[in-house]
Biopython code that builds the backbone (N, CA, C, O; Angstrom):
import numpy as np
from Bio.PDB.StructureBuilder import StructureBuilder

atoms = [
    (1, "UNK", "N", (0.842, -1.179, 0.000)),
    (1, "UNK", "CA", (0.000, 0.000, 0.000)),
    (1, "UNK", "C", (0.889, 1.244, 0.000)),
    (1, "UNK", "O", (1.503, 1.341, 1.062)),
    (2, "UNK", "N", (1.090, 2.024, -0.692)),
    (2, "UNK", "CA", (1.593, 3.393, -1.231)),
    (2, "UNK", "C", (0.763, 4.257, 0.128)),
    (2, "UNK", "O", (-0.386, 3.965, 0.459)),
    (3, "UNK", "N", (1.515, 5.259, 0.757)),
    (3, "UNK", "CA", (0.966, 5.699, 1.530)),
    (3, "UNK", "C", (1.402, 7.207, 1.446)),
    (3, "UNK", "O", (1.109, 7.950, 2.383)),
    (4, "UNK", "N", (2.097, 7.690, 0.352)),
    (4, "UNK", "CA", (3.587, 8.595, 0.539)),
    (4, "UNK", "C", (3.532, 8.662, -1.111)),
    (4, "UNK", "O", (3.560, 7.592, -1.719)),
    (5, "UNK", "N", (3.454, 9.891, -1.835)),
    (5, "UNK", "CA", (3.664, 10.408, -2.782)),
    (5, "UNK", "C", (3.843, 12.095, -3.191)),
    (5, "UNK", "O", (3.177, 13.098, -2.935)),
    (6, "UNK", "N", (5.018, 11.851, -3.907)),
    (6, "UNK", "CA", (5.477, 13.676, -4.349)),
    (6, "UNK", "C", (5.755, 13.187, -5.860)),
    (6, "UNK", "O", (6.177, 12.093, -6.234)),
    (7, "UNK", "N", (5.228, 14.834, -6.963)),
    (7, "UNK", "CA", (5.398, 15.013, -7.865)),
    (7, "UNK", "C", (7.060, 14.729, -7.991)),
    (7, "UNK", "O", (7.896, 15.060, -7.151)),
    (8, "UNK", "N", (7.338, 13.966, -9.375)),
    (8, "UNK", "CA", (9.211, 14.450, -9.378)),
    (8, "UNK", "C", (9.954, 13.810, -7.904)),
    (8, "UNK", "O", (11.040, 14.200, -7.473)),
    (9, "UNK", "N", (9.036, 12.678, -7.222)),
    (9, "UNK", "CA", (9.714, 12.491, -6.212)),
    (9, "UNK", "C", (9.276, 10.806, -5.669)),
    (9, "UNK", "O", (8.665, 10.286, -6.603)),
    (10, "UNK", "N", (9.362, 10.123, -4.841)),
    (10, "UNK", "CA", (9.091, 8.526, -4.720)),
    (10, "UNK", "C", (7.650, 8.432, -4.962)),
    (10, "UNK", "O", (7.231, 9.582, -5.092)),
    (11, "UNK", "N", (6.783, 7.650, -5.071)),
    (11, "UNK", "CA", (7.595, 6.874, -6.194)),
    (11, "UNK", "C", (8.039, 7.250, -7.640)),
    (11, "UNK", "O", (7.806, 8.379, -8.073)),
    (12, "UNK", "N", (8.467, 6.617, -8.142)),
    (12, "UNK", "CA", (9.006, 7.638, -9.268)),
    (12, "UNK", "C", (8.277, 7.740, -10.987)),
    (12, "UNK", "O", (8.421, 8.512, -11.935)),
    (13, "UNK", "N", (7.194, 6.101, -10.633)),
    (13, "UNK", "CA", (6.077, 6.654, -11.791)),
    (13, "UNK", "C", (5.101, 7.195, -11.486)),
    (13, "UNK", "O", (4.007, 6.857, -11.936)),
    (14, "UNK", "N", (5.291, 8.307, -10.524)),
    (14, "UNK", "CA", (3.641, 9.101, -10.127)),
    (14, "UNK", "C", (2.597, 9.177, -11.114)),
    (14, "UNK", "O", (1.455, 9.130, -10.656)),
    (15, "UNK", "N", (2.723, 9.288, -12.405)),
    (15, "UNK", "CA", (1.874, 9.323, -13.154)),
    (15, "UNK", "C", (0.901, 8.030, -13.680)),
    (15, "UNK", "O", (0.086, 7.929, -14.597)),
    (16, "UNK", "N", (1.369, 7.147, -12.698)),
    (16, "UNK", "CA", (0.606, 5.955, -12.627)),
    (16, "UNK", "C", (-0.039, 6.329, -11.400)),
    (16, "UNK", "O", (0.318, 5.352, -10.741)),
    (17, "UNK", "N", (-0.499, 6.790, -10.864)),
    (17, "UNK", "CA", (-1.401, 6.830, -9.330)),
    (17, "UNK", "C", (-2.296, 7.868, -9.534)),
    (17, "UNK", "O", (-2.075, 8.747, -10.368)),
    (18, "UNK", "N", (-3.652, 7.827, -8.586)),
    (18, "UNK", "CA", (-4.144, 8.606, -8.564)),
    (18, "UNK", "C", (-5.077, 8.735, -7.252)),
    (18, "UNK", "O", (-5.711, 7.721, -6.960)),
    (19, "UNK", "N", (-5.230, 9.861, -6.438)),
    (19, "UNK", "CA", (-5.490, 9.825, -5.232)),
    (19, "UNK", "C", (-7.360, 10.256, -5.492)),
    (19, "UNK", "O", (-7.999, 10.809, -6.388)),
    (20, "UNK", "N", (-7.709, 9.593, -4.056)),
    (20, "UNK", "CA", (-9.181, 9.635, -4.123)),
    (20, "UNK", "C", (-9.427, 9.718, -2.276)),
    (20, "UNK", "O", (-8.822, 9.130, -1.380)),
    (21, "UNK", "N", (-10.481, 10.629, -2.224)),
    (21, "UNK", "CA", (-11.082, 10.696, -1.156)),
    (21, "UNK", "C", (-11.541, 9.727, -0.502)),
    (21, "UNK", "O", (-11.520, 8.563, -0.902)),
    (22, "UNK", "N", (-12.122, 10.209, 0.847)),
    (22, "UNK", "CA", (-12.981, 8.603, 1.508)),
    (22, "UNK", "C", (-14.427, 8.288, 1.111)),
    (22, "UNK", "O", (-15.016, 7.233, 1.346)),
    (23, "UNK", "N", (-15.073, 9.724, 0.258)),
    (23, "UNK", "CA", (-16.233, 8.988, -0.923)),
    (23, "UNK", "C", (-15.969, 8.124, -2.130)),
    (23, "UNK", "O", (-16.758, 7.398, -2.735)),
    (24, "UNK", "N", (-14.591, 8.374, -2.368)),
    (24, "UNK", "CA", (-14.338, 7.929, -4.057)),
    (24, "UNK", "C", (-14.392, 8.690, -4.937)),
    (24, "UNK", "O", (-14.610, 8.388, -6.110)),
    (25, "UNK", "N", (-14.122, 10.262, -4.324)),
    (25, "UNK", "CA", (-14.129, 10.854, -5.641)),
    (25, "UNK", "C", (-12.518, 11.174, -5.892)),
    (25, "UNK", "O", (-11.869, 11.606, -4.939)),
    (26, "UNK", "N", (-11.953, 10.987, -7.017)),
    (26, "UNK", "CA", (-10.517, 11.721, -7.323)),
    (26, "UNK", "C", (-10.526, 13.065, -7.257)),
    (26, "UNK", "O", (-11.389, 13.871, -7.606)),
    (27, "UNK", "N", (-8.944, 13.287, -6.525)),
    (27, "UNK", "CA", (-8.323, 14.663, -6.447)),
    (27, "UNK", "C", (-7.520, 15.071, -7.314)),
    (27, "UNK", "O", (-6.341, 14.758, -7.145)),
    (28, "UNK", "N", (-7.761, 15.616, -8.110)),
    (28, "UNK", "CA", (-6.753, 16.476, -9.211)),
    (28, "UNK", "C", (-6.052, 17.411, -8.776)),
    (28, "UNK", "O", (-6.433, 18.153, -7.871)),
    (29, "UNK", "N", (-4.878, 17.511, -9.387)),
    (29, "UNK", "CA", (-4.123, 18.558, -9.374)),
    (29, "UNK", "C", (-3.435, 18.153, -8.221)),
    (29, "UNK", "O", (-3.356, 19.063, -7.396)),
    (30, "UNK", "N", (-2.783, 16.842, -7.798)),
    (30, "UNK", "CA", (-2.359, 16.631, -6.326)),
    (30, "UNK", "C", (-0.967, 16.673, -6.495)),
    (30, "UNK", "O", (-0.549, 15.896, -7.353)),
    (31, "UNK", "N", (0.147, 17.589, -5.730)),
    (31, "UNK", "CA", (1.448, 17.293, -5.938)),
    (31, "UNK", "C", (1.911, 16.558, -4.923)),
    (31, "UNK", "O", (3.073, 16.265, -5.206)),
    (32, "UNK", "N", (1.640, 16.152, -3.990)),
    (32, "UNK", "CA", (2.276, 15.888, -2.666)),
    (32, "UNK", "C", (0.926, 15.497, -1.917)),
    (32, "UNK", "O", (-0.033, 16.257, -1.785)),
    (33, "UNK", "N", (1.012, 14.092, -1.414)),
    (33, "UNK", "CA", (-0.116, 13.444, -0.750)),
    (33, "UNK", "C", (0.674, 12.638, 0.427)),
    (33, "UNK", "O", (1.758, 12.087, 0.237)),
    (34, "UNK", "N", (0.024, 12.646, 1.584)),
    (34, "UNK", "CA", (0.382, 11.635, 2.825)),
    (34, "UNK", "C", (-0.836, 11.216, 3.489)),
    (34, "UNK", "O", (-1.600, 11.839, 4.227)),
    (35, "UNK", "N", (-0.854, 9.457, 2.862)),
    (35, "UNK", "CA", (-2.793, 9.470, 3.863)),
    (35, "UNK", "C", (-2.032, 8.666, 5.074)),
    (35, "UNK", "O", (-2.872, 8.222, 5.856)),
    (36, "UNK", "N", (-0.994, 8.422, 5.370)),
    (36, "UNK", "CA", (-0.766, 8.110, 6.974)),
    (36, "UNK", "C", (-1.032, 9.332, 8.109)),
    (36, "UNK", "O", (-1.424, 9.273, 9.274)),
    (37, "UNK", "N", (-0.660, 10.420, 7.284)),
    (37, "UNK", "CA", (-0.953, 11.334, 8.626)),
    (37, "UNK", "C", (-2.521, 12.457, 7.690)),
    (37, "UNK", "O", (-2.515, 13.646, 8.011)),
    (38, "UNK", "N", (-3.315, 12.148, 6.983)),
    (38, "UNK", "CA", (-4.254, 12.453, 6.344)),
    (38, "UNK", "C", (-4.095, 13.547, 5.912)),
    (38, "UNK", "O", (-4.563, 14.354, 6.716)),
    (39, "UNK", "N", (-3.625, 14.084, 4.950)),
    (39, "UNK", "CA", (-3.107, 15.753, 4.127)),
    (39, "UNK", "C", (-2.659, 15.590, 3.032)),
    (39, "UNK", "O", (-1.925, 14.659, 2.699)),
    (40, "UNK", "N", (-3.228, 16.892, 2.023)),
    (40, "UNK", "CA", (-2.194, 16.792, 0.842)),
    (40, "UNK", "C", (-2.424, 18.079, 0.321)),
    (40, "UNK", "O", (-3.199, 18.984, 0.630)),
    (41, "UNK", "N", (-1.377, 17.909, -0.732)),
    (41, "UNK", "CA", (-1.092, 19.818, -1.379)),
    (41, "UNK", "C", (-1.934, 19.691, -2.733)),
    (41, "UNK", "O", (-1.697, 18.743, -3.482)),
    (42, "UNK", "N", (-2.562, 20.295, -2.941)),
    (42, "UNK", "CA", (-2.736, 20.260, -4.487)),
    (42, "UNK", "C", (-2.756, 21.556, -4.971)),
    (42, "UNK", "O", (-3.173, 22.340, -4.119)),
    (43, "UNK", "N", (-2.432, 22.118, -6.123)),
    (43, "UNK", "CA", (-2.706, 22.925, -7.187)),
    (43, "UNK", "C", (-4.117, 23.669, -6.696)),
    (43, "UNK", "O", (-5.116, 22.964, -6.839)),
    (44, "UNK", "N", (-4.350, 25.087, -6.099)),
    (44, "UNK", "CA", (-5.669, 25.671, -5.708)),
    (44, "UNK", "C", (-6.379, 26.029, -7.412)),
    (44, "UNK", "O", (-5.767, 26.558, -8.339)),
    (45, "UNK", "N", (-7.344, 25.707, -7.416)),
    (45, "UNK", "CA", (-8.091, 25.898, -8.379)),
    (45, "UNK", "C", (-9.158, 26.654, -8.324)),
    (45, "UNK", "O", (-9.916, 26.556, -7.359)),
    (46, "UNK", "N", (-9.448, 27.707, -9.544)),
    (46, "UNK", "CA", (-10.351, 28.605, -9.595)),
    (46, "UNK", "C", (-11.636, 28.359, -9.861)),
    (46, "UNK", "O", (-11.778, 27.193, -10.228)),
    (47, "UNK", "N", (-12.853, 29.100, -9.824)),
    (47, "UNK", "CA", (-14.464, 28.633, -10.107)),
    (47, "UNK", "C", (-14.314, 27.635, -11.768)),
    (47, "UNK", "O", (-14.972, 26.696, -12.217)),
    (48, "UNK", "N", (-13.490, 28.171, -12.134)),
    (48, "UNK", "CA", (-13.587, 27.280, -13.756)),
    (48, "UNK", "C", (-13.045, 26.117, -13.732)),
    (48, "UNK", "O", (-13.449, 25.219, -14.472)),
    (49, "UNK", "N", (-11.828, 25.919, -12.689)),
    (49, "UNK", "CA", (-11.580, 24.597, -12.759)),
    (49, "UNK", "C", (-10.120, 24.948, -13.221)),
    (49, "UNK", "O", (-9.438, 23.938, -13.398)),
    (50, "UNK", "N", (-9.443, 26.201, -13.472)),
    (50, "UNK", "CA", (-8.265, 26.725, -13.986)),
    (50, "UNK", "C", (-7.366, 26.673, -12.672)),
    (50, "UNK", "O", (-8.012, 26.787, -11.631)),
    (51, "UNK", "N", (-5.972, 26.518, -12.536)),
    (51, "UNK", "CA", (-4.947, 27.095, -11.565)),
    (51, "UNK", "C", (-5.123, 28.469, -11.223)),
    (51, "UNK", "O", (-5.545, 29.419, -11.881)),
    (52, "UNK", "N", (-4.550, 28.331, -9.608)),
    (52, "UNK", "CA", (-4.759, 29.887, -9.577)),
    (52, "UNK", "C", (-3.303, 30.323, -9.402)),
    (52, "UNK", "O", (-2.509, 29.729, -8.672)),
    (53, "UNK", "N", (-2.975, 31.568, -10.235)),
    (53, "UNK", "CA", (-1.549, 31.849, -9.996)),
    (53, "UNK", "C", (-0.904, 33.261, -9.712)),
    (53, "UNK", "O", (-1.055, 34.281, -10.385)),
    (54, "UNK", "N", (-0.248, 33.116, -8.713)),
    (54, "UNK", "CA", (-0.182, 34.487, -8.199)),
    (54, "UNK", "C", (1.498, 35.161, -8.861)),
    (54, "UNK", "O", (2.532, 34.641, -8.440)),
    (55, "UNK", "N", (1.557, 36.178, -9.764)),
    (55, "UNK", "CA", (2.716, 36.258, -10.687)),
    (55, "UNK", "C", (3.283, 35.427, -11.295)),
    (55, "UNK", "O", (2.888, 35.209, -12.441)),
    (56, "UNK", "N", (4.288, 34.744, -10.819)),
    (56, "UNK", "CA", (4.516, 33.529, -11.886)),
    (56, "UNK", "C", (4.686, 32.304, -11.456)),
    (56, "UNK", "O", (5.366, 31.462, -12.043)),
    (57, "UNK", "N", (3.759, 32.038, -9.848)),
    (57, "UNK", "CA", (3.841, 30.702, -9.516)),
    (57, "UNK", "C", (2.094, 30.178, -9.262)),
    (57, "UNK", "O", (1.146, 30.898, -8.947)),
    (58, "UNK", "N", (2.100, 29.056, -9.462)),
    (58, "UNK", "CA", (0.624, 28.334, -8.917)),
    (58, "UNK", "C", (0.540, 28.072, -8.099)),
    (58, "UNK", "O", (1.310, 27.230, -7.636)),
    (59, "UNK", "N", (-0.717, 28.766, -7.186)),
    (59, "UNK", "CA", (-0.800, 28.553, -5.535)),
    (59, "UNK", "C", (-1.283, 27.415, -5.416)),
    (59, "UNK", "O", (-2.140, 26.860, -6.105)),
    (60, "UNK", "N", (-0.650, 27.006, -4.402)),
    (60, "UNK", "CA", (-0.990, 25.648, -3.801)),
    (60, "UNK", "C", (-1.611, 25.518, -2.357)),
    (60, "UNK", "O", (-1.433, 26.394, -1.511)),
    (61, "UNK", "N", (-2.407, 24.288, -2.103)),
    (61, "UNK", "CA", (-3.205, 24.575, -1.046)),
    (61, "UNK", "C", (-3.585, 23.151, -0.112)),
    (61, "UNK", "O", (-4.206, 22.187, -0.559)),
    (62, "UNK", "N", (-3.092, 23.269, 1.175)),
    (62, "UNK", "CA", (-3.119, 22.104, 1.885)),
    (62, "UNK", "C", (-4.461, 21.809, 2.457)),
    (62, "UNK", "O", (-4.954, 22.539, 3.317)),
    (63, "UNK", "N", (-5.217, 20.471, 1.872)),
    (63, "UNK", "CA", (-6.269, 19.908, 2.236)),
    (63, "UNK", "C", (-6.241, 18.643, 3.491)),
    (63, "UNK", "O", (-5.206, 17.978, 3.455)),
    (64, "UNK", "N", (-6.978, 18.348, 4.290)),
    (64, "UNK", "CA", (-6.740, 17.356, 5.452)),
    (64, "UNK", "C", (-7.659, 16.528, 5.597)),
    (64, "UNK", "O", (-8.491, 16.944, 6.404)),
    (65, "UNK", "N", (-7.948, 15.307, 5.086)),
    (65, "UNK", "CA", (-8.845, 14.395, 5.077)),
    (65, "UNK", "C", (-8.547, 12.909, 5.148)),
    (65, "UNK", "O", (-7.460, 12.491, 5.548)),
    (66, "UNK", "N", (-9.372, 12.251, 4.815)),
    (66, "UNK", "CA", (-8.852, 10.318, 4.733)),
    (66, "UNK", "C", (-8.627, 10.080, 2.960)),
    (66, "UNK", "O", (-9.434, 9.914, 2.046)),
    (67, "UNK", "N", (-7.476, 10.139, 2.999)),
    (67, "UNK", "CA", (-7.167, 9.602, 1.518)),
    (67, "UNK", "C", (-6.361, 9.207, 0.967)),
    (67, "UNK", "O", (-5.200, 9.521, 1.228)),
    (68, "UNK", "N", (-6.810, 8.045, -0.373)),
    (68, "UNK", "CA", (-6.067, 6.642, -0.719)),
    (68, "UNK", "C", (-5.368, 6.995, -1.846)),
    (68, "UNK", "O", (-5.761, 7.772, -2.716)),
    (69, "UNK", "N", (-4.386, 6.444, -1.814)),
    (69, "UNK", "CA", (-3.501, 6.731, -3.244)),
    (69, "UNK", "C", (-3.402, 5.153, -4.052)),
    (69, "UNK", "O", (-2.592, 4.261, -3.797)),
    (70, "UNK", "N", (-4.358, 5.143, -4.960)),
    (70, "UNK", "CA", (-4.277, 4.312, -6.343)),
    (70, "UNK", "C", (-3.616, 4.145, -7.291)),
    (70, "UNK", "O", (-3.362, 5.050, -8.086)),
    (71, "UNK", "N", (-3.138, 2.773, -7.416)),
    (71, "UNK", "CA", (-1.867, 2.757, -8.797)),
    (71, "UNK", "C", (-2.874, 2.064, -10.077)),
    (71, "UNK", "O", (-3.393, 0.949, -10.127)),
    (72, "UNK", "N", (-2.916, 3.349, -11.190)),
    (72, "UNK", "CA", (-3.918, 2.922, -11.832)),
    (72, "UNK", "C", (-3.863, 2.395, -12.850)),
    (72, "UNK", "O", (-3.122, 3.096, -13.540)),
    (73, "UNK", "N", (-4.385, 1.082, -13.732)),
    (73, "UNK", "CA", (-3.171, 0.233, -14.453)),
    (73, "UNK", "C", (-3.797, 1.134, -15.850)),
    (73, "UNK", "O", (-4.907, 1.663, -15.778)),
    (74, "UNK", "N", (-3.045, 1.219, -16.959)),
    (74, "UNK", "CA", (-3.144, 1.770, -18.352)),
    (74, "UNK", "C", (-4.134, 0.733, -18.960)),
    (74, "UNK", "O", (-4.245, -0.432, -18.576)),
    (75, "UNK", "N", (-4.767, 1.264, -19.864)),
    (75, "UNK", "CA", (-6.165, 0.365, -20.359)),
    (75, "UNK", "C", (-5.387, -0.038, -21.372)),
    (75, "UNK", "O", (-4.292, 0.428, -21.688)),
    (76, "UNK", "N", (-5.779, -0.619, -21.703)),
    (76, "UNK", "CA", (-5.510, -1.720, -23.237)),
    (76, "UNK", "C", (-6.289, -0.988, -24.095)),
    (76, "UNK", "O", (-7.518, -0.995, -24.015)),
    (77, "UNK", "N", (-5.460, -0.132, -25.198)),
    (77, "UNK", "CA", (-6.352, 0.537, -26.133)),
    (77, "UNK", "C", (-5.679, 1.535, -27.260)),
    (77, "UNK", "O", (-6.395, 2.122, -28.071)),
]
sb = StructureBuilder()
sb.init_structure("model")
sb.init_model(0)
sb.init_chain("A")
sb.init_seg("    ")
for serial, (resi, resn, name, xyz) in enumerate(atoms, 1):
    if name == "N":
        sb.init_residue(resn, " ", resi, " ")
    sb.init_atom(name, np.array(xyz, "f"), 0.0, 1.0, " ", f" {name:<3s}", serial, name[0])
structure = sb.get_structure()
């Protein structure tokens, strides 16, 4: 069980995972997730669903809940 994930950081195919709440819904935009101690950073996003960015960086924003990090296999296609 993966419990521990950073963008650019262990494990190192992050782009195989994908984190989900304790309803089941996925979190986008997640750079940095820890569901042992329940928190993660993601990318703050605007009413449209856009990044929000303050001069020339994207604010980021720490959320605190129960959540699973999924290794999600590539479809056949």
């Amino acid at each position: 069980m993966i419990t521990y994930a950073k963008v650019n950081g262990p494990p190192d195919d992050w782009h195989g995972l994908s984190v989900f709440d304790r309803q089941g819904n996925e979190i986008k935009s997640v750079v940095e997730v820890n569901t042992a101690e329940g928190w993660l950073i993601r990318h703050k996003l605007d009413g449209a669903g856009r990044p929000v960015v303050e001069g020339e960086e994207i604010v980021n924003e720490r959320v605190e809940g129960d959540f699973t990090i999924v290794r999600v296999k590539p479809s056949d296609g």
